[in-house]
C-alpha positions in Angstrom: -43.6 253.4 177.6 -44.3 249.6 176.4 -43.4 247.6 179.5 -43.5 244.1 181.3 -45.5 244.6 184.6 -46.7 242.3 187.6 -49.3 242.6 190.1 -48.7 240.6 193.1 -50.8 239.8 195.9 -50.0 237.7 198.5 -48.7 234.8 196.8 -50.7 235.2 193.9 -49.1 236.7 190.5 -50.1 238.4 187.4 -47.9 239.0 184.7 -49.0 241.6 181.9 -47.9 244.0 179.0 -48.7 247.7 178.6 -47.7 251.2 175.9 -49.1 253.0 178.8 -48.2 251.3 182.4 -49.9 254.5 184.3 -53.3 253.9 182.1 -53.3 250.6 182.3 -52.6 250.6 186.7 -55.9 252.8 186.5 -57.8 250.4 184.5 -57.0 247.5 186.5 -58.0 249.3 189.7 -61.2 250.0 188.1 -62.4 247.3 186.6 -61.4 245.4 190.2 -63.7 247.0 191.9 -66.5 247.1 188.9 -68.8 244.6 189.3 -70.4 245.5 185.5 -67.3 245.2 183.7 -66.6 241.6 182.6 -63.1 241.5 184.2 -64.5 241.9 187.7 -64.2 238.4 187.9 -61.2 237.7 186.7 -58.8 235.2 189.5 -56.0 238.6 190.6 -59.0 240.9 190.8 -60.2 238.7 193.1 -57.5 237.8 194.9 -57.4 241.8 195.9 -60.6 242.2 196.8 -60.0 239.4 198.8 -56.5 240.9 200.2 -58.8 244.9 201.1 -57.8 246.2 197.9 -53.7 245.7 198.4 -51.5 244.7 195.9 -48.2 245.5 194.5 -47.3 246.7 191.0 -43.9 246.7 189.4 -42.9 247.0 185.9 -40.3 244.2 185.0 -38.8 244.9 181.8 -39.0 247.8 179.9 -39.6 246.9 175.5 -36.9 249.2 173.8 -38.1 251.3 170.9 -38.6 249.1 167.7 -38.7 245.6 170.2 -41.5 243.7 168.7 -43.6 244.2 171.4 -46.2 240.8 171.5 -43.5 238.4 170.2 -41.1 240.0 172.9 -43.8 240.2 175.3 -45.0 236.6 174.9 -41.2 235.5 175.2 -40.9 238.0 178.5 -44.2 237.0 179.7 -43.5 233.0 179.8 -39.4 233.4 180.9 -40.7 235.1 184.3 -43.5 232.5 184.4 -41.0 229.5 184.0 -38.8 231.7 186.4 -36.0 231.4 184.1 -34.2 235.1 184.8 
């Protein structure tokens, strides 16, 4: 399932893409809290380490089968950014 997700803690937002939104929720949870991965320090992850570990997830657009999914994505990505939806 190719999606549009955000992570949001606190005031602080995160806007990604995924094929697999369940896989890729795992992997951000571990590499949050995995101090050898390169991403540990990446701003959100610290922002929820910051927050006990609480964020919220939600998947904000779903890609339909055959959407080209970086050029959509990008598009997605930067609309919600600009809040333009």
């Amino acid at each position: 399932m190719s999606c549009i997700y955000k992570i949001t803690v606190g005031e602080k937002e995160y806007i990604g893409s995924t094929d697999d939104y369940e896989k890729r929720m795992k992997k951000h949870k571990s590499d949050c809290f995995n101090p050898n991965v390169p991403q540990y320090n990446y701003k959100i992850y610290h922002a929820i380490r910051e927050n006990d570990g609480v964020y919220k997830t939600e998947i904000i657009y779903m890609l339909q089968e055959g959407e080209d999914t970086l050029s959509s994505s990008r598009n997605i990505k930067t609309c919600f950014l600009l809040n333009c939806v």
